[in-house]
C-alpha positions in Angstrom: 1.0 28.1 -18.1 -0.2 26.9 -21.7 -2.1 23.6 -21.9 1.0 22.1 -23.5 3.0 22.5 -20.9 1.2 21.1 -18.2 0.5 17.9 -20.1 3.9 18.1 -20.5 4.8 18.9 -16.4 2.2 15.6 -15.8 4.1 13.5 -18.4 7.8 14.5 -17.9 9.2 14.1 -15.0 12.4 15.6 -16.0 10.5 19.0 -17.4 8.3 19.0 -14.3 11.8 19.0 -11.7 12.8 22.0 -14.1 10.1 23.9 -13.4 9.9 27.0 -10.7 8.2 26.9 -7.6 5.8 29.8 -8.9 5.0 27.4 -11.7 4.5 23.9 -9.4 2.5 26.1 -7.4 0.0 27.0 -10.5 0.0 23.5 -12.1 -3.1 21.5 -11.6 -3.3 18.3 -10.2 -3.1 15.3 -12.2 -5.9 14.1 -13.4 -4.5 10.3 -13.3 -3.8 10.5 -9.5 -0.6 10.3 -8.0 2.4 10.8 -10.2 4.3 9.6 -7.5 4.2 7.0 -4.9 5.8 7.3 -1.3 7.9 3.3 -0.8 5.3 3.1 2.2 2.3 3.1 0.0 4.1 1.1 -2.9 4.6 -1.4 0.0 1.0 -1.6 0.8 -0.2 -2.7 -2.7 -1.1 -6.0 -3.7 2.5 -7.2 -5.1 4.5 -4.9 -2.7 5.2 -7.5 -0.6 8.3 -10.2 0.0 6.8 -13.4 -0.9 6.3 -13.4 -5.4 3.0 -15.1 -6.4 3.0 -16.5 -9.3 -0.6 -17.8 -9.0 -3.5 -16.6 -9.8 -5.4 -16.8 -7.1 -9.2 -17.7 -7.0 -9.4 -19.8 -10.3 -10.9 -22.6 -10.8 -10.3 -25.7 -12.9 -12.7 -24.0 -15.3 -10.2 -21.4 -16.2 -10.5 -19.9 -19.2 -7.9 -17.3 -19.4 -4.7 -19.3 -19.9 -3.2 -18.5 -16.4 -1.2 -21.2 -14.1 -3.9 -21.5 -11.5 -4.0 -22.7 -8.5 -6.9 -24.6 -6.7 -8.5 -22.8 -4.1 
């Protein structure tokens, strides 16, 4: 598989579905990580879960970064 291509398979979702099993089996892993995420680890990240903050937490009233804060 040229070098193209597999930027392309890491990139493209849509190319990388197209691709045989004989090529998915040669194609090296993503250097990024994951391409894709499983719902029970996207439910285990920091925003996954039911209740929206729209805080951000930890600042102090010496916030410099333009952020609604909320006191600790």
């Amino acid at each position: 598989m040229s070098r193209n291509n597999i930027i392309r398979a890491w990139k493209d979702p849509d190319y990388r579905k197209s691709l045989s099993k004989a090529e998915l089996s040669v194609l090296p892993a993503n250097p990024a990580g994951a391409i894709e995420l499983s719902d029970e680890d996207l439910r285990a990240v920091a925003g996954g879960s039911d209740s929206p903050n729209t805080y951000a937490r930890g600042c102090t009233s010496a916030c410099t970064h333009r952020l609604i804060c909320m006191p600790n």
